[in-house]
C-alpha positions in Angstrom: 4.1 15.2 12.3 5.2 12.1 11.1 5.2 8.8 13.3 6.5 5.7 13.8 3.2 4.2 13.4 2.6 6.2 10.5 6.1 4.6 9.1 5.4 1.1 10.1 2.1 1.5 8.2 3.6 2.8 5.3 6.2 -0.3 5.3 3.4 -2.6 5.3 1.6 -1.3 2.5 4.8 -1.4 0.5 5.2 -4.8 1.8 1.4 -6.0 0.2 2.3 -4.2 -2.7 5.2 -6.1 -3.4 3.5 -9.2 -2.7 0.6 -8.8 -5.4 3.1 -7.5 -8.0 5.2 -10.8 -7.2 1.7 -12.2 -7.7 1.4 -11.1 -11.7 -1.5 -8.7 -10.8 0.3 -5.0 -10.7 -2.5 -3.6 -11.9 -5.1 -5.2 -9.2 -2.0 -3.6 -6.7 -2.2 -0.2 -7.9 -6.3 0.0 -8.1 -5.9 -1.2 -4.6 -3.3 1.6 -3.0 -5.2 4.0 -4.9 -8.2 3.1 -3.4 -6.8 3.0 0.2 -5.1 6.3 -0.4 -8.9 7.8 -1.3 -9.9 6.1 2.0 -8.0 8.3 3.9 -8.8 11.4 3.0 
C-alpha cells in the first residue's frame, strides 16, 4: 500500500538529491540514494 507518508518521503529524497547535484557532486548523490535504498531493505 502506498502512503502519503511514504510519498512525502520520497519527495524529500528527490528534493536532497536535487540539492547535491545543484551542488556539482552527482556522483556523492547517487552513492548516497543507493546507500539509503540498501538501508531499507
Amino acid at each position: 500500500m502506498y502512503t502519503i507518508e511514504m510519498a512525502y518521503a520520497r519527495m524529500r529524497e528527490l528534493q536532497d538529491l536535487a540539492n547535491r547535484s545543484r551542488a556539482h557532486q552527482p556522483a556523492t548523490a547517487v552513492r548516497a540514494k543507493k546507500q539509503r535504498a540498501a538501508k531499507k531493505r
